[in-house]
VMD Tcl script that builds the backbone (N, CA, C; Angstrom):
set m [mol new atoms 495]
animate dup $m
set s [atomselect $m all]
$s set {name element resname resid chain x y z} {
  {N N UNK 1 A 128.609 112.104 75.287}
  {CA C UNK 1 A 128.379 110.691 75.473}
  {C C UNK 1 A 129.339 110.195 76.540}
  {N N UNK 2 A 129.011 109.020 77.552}
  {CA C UNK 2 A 129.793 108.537 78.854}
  {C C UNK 2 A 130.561 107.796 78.031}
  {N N UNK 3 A 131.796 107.547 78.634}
  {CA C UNK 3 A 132.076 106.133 77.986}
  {C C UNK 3 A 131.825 104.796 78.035}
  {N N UNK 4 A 132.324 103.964 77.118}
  {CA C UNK 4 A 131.839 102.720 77.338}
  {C C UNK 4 A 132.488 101.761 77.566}
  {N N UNK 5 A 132.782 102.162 79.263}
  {CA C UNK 5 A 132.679 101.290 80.439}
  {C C UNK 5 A 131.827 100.936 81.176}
  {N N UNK 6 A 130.909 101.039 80.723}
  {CA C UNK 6 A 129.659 100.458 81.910}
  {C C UNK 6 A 129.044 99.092 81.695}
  {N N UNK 7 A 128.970 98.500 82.676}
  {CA C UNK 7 A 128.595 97.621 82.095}
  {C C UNK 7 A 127.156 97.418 82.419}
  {N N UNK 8 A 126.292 98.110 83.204}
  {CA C UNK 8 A 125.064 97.818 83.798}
  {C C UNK 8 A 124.744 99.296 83.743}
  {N N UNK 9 A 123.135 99.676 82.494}
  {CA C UNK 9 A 122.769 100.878 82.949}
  {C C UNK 9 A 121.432 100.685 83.307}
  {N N UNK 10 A 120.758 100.799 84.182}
  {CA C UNK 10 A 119.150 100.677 84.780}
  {C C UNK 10 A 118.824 101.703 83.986}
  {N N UNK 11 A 117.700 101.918 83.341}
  {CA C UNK 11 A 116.648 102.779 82.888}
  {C C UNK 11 A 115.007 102.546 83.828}
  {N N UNK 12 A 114.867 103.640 84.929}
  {CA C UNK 12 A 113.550 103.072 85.746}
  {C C UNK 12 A 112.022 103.364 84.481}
  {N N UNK 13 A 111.389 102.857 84.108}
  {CA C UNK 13 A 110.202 103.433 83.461}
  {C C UNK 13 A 108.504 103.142 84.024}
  {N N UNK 14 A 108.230 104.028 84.091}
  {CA C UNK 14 A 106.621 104.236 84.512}
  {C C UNK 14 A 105.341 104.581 83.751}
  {N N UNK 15 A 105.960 104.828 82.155}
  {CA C UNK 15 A 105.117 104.804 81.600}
  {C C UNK 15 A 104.764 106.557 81.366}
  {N N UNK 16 A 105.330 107.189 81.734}
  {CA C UNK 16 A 105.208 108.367 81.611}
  {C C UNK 16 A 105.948 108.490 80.553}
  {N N UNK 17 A 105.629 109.973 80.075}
  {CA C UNK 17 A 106.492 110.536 79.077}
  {C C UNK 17 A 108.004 111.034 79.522}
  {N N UNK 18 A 108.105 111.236 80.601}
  {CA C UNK 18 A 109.330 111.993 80.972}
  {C C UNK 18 A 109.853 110.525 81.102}
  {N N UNK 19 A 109.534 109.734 81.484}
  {CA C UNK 19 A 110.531 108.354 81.453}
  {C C UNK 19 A 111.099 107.930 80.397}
  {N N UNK 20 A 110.106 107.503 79.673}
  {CA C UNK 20 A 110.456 107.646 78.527}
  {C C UNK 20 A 111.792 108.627 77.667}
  {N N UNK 21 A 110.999 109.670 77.975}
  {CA C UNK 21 A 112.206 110.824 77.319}
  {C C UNK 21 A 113.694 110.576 78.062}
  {N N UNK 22 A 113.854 109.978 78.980}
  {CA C UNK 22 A 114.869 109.730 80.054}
  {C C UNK 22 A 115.554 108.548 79.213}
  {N N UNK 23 A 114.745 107.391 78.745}
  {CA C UNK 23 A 114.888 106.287 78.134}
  {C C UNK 23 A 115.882 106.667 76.782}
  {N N UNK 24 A 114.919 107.605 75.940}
  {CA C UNK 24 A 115.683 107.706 75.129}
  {C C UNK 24 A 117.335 108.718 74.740}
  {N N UNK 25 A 116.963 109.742 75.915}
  {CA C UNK 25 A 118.354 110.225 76.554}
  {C C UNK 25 A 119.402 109.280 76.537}
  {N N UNK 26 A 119.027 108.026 77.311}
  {CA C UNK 26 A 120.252 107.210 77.822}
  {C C UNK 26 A 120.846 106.431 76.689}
  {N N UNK 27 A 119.549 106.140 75.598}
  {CA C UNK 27 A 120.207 105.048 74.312}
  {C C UNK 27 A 121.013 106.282 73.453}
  {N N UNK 28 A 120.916 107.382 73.288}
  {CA C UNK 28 A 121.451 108.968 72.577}
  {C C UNK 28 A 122.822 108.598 73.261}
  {N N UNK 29 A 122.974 109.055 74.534}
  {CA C UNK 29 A 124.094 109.436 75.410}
  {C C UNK 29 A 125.144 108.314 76.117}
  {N N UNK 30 A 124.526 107.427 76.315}
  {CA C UNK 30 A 125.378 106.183 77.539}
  {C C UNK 30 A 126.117 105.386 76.461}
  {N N UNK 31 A 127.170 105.046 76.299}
  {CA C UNK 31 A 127.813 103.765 75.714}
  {C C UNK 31 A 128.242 102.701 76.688}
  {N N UNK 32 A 127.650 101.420 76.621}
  {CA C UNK 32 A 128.108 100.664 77.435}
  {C C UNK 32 A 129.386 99.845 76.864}
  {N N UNK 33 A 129.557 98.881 77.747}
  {CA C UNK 33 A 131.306 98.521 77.257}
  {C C UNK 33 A 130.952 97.129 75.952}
  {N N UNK 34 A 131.862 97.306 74.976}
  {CA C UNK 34 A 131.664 96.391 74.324}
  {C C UNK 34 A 131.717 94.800 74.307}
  {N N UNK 35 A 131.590 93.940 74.296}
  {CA C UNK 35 A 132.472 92.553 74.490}
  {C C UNK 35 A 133.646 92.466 74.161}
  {N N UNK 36 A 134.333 92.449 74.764}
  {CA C UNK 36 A 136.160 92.083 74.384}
  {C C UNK 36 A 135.992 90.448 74.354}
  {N N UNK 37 A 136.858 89.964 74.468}
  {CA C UNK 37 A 137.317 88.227 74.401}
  {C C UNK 37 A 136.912 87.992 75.402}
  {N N UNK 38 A 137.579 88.591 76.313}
  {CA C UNK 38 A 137.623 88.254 78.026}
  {C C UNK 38 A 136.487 88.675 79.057}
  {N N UNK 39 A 135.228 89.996 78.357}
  {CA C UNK 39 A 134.659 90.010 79.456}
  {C C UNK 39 A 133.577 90.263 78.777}
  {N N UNK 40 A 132.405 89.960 79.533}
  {CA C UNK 40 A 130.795 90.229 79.162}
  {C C UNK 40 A 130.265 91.585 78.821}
  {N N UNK 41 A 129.376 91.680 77.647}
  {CA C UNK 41 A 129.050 93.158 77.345}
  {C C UNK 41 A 128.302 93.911 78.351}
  {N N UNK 42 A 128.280 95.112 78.307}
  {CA C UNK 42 A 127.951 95.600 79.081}
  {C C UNK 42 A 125.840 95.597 78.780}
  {N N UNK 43 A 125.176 96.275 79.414}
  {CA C UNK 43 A 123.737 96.026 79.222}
  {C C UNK 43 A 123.073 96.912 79.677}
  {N N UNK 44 A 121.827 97.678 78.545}
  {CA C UNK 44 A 120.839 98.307 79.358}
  {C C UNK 44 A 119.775 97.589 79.963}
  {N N UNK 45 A 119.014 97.597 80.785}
  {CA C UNK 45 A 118.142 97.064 81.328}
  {C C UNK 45 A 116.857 97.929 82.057}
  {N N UNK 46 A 115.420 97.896 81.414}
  {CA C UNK 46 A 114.768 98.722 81.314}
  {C C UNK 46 A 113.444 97.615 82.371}
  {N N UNK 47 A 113.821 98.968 83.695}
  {CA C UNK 47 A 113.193 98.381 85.086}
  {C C UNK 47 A 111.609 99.125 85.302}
  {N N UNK 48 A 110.872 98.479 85.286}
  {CA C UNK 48 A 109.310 98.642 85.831}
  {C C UNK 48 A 109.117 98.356 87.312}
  {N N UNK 49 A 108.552 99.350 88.219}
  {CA C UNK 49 A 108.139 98.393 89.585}
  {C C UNK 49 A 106.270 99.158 89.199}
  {N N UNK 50 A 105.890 97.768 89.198}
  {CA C UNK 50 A 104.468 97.410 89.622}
  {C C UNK 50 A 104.186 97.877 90.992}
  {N N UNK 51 A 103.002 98.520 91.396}
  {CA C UNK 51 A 102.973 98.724 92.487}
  {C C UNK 51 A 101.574 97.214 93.243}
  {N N UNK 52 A 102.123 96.935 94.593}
  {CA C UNK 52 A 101.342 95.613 94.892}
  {C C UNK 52 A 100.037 95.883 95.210}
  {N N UNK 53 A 99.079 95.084 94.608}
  {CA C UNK 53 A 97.690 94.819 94.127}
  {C C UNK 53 A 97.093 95.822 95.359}
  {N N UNK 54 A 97.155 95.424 97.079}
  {CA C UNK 54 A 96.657 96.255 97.917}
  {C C UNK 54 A 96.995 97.874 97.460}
  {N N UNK 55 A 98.347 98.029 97.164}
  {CA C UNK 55 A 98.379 99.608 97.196}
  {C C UNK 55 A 97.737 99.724 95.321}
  {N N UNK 56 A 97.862 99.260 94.620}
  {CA C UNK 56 A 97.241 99.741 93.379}
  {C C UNK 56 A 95.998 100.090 93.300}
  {N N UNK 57 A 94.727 99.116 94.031}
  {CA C UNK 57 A 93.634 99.380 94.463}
  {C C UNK 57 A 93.625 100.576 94.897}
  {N N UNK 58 A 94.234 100.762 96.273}
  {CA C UNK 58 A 93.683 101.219 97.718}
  {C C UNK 58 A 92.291 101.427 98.233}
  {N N UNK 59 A 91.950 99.948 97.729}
  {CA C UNK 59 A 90.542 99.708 98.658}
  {C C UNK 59 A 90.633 98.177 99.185}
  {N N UNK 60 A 90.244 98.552 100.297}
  {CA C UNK 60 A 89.772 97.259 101.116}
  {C C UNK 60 A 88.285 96.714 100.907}
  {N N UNK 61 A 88.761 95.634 100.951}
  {CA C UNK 61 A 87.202 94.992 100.755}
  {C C UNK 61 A 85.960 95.209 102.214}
  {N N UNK 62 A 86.796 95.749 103.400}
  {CA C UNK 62 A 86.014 95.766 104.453}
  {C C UNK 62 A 85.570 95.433 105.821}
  {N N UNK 63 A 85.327 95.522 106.456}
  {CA C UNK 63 A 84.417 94.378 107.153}
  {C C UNK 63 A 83.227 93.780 106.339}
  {N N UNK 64 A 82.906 92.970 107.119}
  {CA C UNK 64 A 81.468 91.857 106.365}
  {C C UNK 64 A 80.397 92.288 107.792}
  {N N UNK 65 A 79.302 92.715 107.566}
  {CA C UNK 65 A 78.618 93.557 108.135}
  {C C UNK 65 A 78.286 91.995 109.584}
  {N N UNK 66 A 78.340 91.810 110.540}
  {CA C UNK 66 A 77.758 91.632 111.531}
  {C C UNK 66 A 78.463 90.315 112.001}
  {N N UNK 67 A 80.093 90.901 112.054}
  {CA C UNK 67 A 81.061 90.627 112.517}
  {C C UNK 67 A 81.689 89.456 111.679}
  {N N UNK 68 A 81.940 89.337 110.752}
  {CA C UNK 68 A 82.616 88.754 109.682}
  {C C UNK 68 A 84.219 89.007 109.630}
  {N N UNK 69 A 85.093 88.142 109.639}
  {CA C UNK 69 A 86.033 88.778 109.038}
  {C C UNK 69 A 86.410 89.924 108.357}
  {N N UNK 70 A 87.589 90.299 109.404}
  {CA C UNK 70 A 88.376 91.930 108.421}
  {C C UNK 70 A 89.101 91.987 107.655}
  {N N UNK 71 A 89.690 90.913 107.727}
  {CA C UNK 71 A 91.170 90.680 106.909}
  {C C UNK 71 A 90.639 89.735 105.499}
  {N N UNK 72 A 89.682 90.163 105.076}
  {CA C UNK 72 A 89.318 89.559 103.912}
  {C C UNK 72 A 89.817 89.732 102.380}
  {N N UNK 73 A 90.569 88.666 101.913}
  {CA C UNK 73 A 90.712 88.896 100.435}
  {C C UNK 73 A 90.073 88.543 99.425}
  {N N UNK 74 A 89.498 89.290 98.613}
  {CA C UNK 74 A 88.830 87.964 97.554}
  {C C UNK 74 A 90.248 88.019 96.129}
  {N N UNK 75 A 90.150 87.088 96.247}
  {CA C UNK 75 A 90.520 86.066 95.051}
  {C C UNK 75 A 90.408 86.405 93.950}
  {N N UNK 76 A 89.419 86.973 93.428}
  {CA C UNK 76 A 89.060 87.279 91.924}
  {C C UNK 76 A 89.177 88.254 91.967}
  {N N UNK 77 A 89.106 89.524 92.717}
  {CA C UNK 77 A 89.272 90.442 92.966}
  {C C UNK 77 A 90.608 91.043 92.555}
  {N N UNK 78 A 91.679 90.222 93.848}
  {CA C UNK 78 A 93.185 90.312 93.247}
  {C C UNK 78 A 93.522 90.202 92.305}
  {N N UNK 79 A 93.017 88.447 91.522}
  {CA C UNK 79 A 93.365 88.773 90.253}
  {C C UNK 79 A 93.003 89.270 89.074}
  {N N UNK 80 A 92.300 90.220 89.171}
  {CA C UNK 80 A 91.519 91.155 88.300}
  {C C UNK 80 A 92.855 92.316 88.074}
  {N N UNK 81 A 92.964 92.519 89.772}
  {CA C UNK 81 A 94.027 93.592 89.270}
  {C C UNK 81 A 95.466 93.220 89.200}
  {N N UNK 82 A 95.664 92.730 89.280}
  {CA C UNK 82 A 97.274 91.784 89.083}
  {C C UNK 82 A 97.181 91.476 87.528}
  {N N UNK 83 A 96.111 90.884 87.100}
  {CA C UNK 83 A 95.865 90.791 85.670}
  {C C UNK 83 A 96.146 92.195 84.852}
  {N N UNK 84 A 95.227 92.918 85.779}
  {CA C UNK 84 A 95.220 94.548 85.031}
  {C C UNK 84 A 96.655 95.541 84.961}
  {N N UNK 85 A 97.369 95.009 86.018}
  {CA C UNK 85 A 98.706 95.286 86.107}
  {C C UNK 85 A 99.654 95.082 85.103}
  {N N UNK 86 A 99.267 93.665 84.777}
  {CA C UNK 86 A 99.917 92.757 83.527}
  {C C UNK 86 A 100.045 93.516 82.666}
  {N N UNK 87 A 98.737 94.373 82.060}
  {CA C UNK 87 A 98.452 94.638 80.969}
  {C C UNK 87 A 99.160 95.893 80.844}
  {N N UNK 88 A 99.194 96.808 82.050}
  {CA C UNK 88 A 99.728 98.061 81.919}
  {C C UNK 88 A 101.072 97.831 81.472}
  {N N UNK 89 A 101.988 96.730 82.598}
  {CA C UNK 89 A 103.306 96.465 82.010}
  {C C UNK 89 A 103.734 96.247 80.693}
  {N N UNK 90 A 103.035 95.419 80.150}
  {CA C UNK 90 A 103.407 94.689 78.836}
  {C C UNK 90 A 102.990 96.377 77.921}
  {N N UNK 91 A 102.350 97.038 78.421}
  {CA C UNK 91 A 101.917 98.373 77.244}
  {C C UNK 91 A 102.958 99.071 77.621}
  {N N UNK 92 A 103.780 99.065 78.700}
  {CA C UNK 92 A 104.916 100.548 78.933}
  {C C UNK 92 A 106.011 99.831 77.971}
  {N N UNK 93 A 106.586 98.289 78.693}
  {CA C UNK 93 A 107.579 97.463 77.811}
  {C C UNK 93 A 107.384 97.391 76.362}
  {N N UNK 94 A 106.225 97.811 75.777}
  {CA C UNK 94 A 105.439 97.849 74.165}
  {C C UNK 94 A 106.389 98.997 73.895}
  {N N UNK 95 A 105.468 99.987 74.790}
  {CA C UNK 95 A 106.297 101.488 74.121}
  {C C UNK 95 A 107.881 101.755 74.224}
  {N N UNK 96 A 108.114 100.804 75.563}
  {CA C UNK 96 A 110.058 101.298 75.646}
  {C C UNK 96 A 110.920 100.491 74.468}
  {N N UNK 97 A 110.130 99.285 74.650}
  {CA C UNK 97 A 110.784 98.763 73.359}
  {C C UNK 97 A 111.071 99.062 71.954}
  {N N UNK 98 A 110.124 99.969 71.655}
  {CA C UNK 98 A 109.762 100.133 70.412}
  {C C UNK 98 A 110.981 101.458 70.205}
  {N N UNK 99 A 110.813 101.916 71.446}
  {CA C UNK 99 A 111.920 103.538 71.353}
  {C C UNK 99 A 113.213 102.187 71.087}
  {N N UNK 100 A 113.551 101.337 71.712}
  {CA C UNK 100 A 114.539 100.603 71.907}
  {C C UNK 100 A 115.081 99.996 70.808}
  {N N UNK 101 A 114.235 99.438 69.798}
  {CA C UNK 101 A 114.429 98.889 68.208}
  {C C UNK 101 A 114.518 100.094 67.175}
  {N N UNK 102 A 113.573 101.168 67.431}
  {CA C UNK 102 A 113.823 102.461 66.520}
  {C C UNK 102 A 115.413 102.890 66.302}
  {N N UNK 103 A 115.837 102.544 67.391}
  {CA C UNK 103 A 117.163 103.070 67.946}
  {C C UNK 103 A 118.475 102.070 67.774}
  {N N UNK 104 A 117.822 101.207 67.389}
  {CA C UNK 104 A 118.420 99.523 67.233}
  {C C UNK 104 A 119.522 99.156 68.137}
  {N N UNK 105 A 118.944 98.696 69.363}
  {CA C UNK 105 A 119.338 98.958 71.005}
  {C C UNK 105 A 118.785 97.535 71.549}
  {N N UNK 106 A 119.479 96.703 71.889}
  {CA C UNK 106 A 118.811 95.187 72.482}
  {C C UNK 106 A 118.911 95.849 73.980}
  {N N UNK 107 A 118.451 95.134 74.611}
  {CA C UNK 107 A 117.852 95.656 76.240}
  {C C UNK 107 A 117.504 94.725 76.963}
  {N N UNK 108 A 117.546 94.463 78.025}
  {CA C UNK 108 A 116.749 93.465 78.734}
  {C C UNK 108 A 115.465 94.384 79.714}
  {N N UNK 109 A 115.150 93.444 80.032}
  {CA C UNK 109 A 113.649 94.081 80.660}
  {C C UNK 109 A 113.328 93.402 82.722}
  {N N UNK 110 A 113.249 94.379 83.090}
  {CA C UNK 110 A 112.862 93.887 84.406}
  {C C UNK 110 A 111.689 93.780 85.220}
  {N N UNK 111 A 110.433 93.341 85.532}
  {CA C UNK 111 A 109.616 93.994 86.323}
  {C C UNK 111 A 109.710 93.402 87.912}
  {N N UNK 112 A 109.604 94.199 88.703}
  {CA C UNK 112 A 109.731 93.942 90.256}
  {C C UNK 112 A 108.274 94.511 90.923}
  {N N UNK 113 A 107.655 93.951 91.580}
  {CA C UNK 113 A 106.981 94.422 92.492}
  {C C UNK 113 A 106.938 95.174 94.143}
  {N N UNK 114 A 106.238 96.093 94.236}
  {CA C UNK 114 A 106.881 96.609 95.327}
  {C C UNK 114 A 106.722 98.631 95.097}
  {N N UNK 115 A 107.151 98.880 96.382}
  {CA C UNK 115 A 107.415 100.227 96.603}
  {C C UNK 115 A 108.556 100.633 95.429}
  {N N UNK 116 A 108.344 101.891 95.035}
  {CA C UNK 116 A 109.322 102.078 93.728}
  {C C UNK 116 A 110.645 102.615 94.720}
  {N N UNK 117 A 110.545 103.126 95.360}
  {CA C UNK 117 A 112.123 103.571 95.842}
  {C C UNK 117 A 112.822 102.462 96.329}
  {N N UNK 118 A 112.338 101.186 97.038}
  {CA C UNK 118 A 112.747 100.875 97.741}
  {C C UNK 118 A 113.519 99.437 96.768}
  {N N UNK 119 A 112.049 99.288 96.018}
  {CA C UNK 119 A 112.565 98.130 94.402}
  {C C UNK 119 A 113.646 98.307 93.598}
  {N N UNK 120 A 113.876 99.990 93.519}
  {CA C UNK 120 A 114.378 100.599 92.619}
  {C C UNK 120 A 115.933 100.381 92.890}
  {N N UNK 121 A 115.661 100.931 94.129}
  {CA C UNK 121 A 117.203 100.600 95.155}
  {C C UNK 121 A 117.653 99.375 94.940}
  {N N UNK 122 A 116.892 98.358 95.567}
  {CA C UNK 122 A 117.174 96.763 95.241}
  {C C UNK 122 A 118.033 96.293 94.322}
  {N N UNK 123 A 117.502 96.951 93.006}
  {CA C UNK 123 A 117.468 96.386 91.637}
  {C C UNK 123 A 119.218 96.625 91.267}
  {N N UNK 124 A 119.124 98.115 91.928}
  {CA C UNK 124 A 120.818 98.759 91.480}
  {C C UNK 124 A 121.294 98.092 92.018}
  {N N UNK 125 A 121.484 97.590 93.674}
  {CA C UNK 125 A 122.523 96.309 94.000}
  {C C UNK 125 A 122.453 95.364 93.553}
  {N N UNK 126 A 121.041 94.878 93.731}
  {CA C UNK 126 A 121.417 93.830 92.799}
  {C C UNK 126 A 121.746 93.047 91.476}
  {N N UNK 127 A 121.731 93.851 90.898}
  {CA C UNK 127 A 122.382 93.733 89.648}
  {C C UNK 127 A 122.989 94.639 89.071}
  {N N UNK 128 A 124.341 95.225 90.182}
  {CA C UNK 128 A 125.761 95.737 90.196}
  {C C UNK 128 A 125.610 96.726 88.964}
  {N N UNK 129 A 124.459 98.082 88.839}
  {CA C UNK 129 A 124.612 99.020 88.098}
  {C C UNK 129 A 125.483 99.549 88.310}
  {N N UNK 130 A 125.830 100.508 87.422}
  {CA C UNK 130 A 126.976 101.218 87.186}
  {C C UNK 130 A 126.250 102.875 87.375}
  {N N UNK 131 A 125.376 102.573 86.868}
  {CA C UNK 131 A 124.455 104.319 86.283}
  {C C UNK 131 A 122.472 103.600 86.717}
  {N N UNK 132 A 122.017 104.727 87.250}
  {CA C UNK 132 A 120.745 104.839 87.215}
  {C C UNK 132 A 119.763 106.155 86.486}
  {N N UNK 133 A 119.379 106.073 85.128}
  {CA C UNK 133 A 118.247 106.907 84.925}
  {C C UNK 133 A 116.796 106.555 84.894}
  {N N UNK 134 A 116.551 107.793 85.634}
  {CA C UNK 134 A 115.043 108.169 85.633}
  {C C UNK 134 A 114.551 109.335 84.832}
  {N N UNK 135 A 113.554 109.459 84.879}
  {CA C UNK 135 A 112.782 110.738 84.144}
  {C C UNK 135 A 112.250 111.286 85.700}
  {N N UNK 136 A 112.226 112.934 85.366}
  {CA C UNK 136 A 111.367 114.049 86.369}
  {C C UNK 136 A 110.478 114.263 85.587}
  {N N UNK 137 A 109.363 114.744 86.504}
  {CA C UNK 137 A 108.393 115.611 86.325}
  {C C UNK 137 A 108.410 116.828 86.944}
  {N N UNK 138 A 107.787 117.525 85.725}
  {CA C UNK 138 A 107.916 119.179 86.610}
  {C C UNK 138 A 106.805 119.312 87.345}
  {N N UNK 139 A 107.017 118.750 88.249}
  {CA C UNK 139 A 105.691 119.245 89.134}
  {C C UNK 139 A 105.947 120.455 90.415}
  {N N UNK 140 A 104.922 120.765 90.696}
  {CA C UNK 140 A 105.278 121.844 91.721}
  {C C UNK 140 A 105.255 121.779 93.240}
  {N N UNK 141 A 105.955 122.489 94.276}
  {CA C UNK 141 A 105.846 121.942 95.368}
  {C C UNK 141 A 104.639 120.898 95.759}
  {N N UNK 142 A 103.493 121.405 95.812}
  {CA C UNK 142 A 102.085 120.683 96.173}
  {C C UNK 142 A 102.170 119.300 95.719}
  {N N UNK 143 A 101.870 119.231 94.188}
  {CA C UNK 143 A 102.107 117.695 93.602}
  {C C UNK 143 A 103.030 117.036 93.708}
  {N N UNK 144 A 104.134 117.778 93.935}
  {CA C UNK 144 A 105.385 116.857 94.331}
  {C C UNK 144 A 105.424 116.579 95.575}
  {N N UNK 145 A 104.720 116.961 96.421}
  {CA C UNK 145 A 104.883 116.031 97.793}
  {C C UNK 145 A 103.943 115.027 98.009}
  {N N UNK 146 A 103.170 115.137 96.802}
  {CA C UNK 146 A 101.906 113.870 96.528}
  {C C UNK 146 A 102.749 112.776 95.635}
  {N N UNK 147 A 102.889 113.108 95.071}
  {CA C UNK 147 A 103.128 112.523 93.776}
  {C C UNK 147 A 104.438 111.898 93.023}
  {N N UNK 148 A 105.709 113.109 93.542}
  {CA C UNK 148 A 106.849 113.135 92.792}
  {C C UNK 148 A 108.149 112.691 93.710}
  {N N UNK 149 A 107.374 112.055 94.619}
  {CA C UNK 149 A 108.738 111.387 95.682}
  {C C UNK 149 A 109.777 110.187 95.517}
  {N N UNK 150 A 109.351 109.880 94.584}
  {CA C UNK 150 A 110.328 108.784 94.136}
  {C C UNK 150 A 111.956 109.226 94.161}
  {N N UNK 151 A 112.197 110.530 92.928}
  {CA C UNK 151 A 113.231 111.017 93.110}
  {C C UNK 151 A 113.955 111.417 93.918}
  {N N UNK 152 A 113.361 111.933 94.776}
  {CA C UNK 152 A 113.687 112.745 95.661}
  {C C UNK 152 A 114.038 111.599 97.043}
  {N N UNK 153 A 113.038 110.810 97.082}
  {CA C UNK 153 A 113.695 109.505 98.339}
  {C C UNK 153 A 114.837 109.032 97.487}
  {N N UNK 154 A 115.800 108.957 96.371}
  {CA C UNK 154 A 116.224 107.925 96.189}
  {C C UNK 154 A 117.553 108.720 95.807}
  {N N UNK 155 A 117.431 110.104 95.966}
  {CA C UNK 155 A 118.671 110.832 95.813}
  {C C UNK 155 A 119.524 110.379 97.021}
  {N N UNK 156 A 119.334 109.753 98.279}
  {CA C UNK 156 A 119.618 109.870 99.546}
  {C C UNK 156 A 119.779 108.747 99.726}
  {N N UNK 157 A 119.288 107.432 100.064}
  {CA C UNK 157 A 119.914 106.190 100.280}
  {C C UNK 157 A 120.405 105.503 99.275}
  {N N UNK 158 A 120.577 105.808 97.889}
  {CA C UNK 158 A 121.076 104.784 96.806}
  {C C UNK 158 A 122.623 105.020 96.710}
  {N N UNK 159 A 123.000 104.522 96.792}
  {CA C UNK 159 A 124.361 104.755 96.341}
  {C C UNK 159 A 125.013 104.436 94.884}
  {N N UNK 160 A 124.601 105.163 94.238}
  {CA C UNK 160 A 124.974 105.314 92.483}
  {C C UNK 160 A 126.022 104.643 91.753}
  {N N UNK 161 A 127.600 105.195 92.243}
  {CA C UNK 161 A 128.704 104.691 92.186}
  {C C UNK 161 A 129.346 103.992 92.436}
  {N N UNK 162 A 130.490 103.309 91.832}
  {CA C UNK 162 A 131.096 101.904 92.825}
  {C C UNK 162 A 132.318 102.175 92.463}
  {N N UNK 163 A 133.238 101.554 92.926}
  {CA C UNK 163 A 134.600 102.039 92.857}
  {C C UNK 163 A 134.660 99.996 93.198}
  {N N UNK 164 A 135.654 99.571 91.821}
  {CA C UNK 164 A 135.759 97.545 91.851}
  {C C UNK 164 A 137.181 98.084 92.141}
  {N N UNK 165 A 137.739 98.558 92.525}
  {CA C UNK 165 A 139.361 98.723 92.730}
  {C C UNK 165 A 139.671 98.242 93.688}
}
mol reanalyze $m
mol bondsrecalc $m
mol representation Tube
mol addrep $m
């Protein structure tokens, strides 16, 4: 178990099982810092990035056949899937939570929209983590250059550690 000095641990979740399993690694293993008199407890905080409605689709609505506008959005369209997004979130935050009360673990919850490496990154500055877990997948070269890049972009520009000295 780390000790408990931390005061900020990100947990990224996607709804996968390995996230998950990552999730519950961190409530097993991480102690964050307690409240003393003088300073604020420390906190897990269990981060979702939504990916944005164009890339969740990845369909365009088109051209409009005989020279119509290209840059067309429909409206109901978007919010069909922004809605549908909703729903996925609130079902991953269902399941992390539930690992989270089993475990009797208060948490806060984040969702950001956006590219996951780049949200993910964001999230750690901005709200002065201490520690970032994720879950892997074992995937194999092939799928992992489809699929499994998150990790792997974020080994390289995040900067994990902080030194308040």
């Amino acid at each position: 178990m780390t000790s408990g000095n931390l005061r900020c641990v990100i947990v990224a979740v996607d709804g996968s099982e390995e996230s998950m399993k990552a999730l519950r690694w961190a409530l097993d293993n991480i102690k964050i810092r307690s409240p003393p008199f003088d300073a604020e407890a420390g906190s897990f905080i269990i981060l979702h990035v939504q990916s944005p409605p164009s890339i969740a689709t990845g369909l365009n609505p088109g051209a409009i056949p005989f020279g119509g506008p290209t840059d067309l959005e429909v409206p109901a369209f978007s919010a069909a899937i922004e809605a549908h997004q909703r729903r996925i979130t609130e079902a991953i935050f269902d399941h992390a939570l539930k690992i989270c009360s089993d475990k009797n673990v208060k948490v806060k919850t984040e969702v950001v929209i956006g590219d996951s490496k780049e949200k993910i990154c964001e999230a750690v500055e901005n709200l002065h983590a201490d520690l970032l877990v994720m879950g892997s997948r074992a995937f194999g070269p092939i799928k992992r250059d489809v699929f499994g890049k998150c990790q792997q972009l974020l080994r390289q520009p995040c900067t994990m550690s902080r030194d308040d000295s």
